[in-house]
C-alpha positions in Angstrom: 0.0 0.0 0.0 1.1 3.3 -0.9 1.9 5.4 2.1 1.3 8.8 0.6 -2.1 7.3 0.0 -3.8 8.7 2.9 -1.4 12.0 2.9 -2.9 12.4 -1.0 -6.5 11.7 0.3 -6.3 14.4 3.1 -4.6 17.2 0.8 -7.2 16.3 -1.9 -10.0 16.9 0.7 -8.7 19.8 2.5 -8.3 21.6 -1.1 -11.7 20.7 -2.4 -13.4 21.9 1.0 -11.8 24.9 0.0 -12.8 25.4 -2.7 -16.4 24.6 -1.8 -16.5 27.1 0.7 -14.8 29.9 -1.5 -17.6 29.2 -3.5 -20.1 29.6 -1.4 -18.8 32.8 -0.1 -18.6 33.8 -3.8 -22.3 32.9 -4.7 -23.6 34.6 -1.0 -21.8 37.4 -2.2 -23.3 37.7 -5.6 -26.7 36.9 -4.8 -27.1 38.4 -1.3 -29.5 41.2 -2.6 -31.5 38.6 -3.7 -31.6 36.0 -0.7 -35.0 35.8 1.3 -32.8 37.6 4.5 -35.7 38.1 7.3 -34.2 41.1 7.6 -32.5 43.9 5.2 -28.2 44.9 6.7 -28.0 48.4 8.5 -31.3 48.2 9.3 -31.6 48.7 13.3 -34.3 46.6 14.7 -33.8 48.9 18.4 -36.9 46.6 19.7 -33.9 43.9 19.7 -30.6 45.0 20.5 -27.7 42.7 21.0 -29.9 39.5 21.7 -28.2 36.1 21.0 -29.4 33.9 18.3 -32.9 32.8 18.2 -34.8 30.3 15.6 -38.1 30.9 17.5 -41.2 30.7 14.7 -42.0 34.4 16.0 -41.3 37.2 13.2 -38.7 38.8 15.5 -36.8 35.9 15.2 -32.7 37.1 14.2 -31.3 33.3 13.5 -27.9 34.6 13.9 -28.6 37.4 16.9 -28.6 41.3 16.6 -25.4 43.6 17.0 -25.3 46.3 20.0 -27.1 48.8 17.2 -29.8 46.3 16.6 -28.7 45.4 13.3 -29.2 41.2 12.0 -26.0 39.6 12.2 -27.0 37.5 9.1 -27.6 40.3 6.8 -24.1 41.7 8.0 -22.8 38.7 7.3 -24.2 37.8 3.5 -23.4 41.0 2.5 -19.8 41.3 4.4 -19.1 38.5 1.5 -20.0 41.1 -1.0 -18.0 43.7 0.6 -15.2 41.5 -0.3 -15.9 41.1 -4.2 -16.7 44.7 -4.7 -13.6 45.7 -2.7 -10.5 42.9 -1.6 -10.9 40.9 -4.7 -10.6 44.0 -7.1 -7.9 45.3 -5.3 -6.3 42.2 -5.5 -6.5 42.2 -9.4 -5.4 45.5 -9.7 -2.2 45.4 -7.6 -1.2 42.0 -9.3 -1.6 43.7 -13.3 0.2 46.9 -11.6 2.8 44.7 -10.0 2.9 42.3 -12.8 3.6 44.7 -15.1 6.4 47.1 -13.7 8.2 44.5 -12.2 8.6 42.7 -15.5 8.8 45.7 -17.5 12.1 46.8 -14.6 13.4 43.1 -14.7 13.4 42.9 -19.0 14.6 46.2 -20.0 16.8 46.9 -16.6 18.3 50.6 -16.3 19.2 51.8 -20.0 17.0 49.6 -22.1 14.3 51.7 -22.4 15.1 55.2 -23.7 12.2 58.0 -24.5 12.5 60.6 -27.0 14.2 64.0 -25.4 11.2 65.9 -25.5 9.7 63.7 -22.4 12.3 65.2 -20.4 10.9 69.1 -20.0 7.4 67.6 -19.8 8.2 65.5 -17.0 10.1 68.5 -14.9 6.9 70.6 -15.8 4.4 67.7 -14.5 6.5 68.1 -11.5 6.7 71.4 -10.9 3.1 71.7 -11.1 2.1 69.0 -8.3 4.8 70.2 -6.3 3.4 73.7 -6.5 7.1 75.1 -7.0 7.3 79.2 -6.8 6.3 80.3 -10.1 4.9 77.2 -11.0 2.3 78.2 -13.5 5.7 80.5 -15.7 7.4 77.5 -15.0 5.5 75.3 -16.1 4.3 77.1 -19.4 7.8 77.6 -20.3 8.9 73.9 -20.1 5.8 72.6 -21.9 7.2 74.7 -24.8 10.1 74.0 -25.0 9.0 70.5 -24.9 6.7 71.4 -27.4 10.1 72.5 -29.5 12.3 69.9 -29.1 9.3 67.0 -30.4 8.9 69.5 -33.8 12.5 69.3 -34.0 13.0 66.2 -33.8 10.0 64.9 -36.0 9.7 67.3 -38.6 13.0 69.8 -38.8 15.8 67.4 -38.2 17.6 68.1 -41.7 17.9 71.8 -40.6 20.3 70.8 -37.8 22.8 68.0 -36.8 21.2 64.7 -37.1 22.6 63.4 -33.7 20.9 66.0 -31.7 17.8 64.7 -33.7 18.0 61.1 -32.7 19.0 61.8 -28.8 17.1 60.0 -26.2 17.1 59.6 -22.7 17.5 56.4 -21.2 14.6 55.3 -18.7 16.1 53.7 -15.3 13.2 51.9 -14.9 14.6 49.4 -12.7 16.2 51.6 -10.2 12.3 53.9 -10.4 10.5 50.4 -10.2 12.5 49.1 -6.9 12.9 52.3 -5.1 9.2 53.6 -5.1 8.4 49.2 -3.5 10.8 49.6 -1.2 10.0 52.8 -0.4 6.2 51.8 0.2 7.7 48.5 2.0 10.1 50.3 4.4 6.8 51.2 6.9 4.8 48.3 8.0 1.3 47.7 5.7 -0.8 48.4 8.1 0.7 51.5 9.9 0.8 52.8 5.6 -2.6 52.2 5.3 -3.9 53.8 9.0 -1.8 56.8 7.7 -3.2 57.4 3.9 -7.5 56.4 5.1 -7.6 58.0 8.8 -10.0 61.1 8.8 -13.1 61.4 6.9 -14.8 57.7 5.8 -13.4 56.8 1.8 -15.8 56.0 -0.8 -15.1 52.2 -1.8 -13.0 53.5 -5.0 -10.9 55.5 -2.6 -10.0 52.7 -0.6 -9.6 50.7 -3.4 -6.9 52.8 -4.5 -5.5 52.8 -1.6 -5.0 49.1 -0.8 -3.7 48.9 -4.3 -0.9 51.2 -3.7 -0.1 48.6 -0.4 -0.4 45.7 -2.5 1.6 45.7 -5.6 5.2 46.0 -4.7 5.2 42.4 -3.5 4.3 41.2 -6.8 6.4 43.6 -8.7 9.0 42.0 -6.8 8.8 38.5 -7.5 7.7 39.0 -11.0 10.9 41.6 -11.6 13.3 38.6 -10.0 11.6 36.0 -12.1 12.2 37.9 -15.4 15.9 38.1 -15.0 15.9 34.3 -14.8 13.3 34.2 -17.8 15.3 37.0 -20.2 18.5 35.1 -20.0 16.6 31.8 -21.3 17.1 30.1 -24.7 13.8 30.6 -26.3 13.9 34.6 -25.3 17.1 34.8 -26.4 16.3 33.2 -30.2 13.6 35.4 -30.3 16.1 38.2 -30.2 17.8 36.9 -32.7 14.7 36.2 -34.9 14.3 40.3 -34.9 11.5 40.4 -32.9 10.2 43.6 -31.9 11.5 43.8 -28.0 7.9 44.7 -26.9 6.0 41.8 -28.7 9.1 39.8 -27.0 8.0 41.0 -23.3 4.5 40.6 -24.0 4.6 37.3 -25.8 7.1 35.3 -24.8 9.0 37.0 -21.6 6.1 38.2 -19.2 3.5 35.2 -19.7 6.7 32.8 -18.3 7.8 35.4 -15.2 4.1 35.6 -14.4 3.8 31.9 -13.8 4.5 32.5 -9.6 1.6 34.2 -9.3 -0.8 31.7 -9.7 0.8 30.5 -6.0 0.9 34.1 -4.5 -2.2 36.1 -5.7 -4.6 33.6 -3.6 -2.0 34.4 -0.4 -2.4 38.6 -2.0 -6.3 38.5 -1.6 -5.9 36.8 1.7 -3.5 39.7 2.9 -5.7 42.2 1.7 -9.0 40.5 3.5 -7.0 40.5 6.7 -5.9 44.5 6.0 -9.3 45.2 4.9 -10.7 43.3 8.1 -8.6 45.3 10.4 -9.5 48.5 8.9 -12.9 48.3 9.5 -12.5 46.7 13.2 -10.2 49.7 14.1 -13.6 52.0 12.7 -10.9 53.4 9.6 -11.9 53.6 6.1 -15.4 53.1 5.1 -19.1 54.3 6.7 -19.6 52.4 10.0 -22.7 51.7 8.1 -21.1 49.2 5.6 -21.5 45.7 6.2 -18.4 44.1 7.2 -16.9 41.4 8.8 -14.4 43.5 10.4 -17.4 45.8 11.4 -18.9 43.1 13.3 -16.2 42.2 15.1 -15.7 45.7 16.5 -18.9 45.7 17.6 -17.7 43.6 20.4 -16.3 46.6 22.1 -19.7 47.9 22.7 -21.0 44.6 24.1 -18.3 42.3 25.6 -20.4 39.8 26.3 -21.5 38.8 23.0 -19.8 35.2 22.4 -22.4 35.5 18.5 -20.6 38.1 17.9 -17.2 37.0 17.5 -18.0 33.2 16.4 -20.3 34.4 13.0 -18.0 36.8 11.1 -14.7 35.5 13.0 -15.4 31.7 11.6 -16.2 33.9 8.4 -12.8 35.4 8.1 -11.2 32.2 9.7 -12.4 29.7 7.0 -11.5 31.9 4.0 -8.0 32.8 4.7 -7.7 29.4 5.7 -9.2 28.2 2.4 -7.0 31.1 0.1 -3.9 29.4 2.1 -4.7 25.9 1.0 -5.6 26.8 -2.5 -2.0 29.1 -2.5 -0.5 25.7 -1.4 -2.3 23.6 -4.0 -1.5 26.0 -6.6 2.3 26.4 -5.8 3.0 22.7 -6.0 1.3 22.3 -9.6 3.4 25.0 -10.6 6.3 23.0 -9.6 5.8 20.0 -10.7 5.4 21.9 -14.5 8.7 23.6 -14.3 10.1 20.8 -16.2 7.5 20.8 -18.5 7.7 24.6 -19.0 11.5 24.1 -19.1 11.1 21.4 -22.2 9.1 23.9 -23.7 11.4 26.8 -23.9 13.4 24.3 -25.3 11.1 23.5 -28.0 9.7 27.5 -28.6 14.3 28.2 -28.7 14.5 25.5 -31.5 11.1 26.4 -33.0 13.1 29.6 -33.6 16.1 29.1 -34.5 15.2 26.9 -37.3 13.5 30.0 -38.8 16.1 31.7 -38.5 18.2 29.2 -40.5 
């Protein structure tokens, strides 16, 4: 008998049992407007306030028990779940195309591989004079947008009039010194104490804090995806494609980025998980949206008001629990089918690099 056997049975269980109840807090999410809840979320019922859970036959029954404001704990909770598609699981997506694409964009072209035309250079110190609100920034400004303005028509349309080497000047983009020193400039103070900083004061609208836990987010991911490209750009198959005359940016796009992005099927589960647990924490500390949206994190710190409610903590705590739980397991699952295909992928840059250079030939 085959000892992994039962080690195989439990990892195959755990995973599917995680993925059952991701997707049941996907479909509450999704069709909590239409659910026959006995009662609507933010609604106070004030004739029941903080009452435990009752599954009497009377009308005034709250199956899962009332907060301190009076407000069902089961509405809170079905629509909690949305909470999270409509603000964690965006963000999530977001920070991982943002991430994905500077840090492959800084690990492919490095410090000197990208250049931009001269003219970029004025427009950028006028972009920045203006948000810095520098003394005379409006003069200043005006002046280097022409002569931004200037240099482009030179260099376009009048360079026969002058030398042609002053025509063809660029400047060279360090993108992967910009790329790594805005992450760890964002990862130098702790996530959360980042995020307490940029959403205390007024409540955000969801876009707001959307933005916001974007910005957080995507250094991790640029990252990882910036040290995977240097493995990838050095490979056979990217390097044929080189020599095959390849535009560079159909390269990065088609052949380069899709094979550094591979890692992220592993670490975007363990991403949205983060995010949840930031998000969470937000909304127990009262930071970031109304105290009027449902949340799980805005149940929990409804505990504060009433210590004694146990209903409290066990409905939107086992909530939270069971999905980062289940993100982790599916991270896990994830991260050893993506090893077991690096040899696979490996034959196959193989193949693509021969694929190549017999076109070449």
């Amino acid at each position: 008998m085959n000892a992994r056997g039962p080690t195989r049975f439990a990892s195959g269980s755990a995973y599917w049992g995680a993925v059952a109840w991701l997707a049941l807090v996907v479909g509450v999410g999704v069709l909590g407007p239409w659910l026959p809840l006995p009662y609507p979320p933010a609604t106070p019922d004030l004739a029941h306030i903080a009452i435990p859970p009752g599954w009497g036959n009377s009308a005034a029954a709250h199956y899962f028990g009332t907060d301190p404001a009076g407000r069902d704990v089961l509405a809170e909770l079905v629509f909690g779940a949305r909470e999270l598609l409509t603000l964690s699981l965006p963000a999530t997506a977001l920070a991982t195309l943002l991430g994905a694409s500077a840090g492959g964009a800084a690990g492919f072209w490095g410090n000197r591989g990208l250049a931009l035309p001269l003219a970029i250079g004025p427009l950028a110190l006028a972009a920045g004079w203006w948000l810095l609100a520098l003394p005379y920034w409006l003069i200043s400004s005006i002046i280097l947008l022409i002569i931004s303005f200037l240099i482009f028509i030179y260099q376009w349309k009048f360079a026969r009039l002058g030398p042609r080497r002053f025509a063809g000047v660029t400047l060279p983009l360090p993108l992967d010194s910009l790329v790594l020193g805005v992450a760890t400039l964002l990862s130098a103070v702790p996530r959360l104490v980042l995020v307490v900083a940029l959403a205390a004061g007024p409540p955000l609208s969801t876009s707001q804090l959307l933005a916001v836990l974007v910005l957080v987010a995507w250094p991790d991911t640029a990252r990882l995806v910036r040290a995977q490209m240097l493995r990838v750009r050095v490979q056979p198959f990217v390097e044929a494609a080189w020599a095959s005359g390849l535009p560079e940016w159909r390269i990065w796009w088609r052949h380069a980025l899709p094979h550094a992005c591979q890692p992220l099927w592993a670490s975007a589960p363990l991403s949205l998980a983060g995010l949840i647990g930031l998000e969470s924490t937000l909304a127990f500390l009262g930071i970031g949206l109304l105290p009027t949206t449902a949340s799980w994190g805005h149940l929990l710190g409804t505990l504060r008001q009433e210590p004694t409610a146990w209903w409290l903590v066990v409905g939107p705590g086992s909530a939270l629990l069971f999905t980062l739980l289940a993100l982790q397991e599916v991270a896990r699952q994830l991260s050893g089918l993506h090893s077991s295909k690096e040899y696979f992928n490996k034959t196959a840059s193989d193949v693509t690099a021969a694929h190549l250079r017999t076109k070449i030939k």
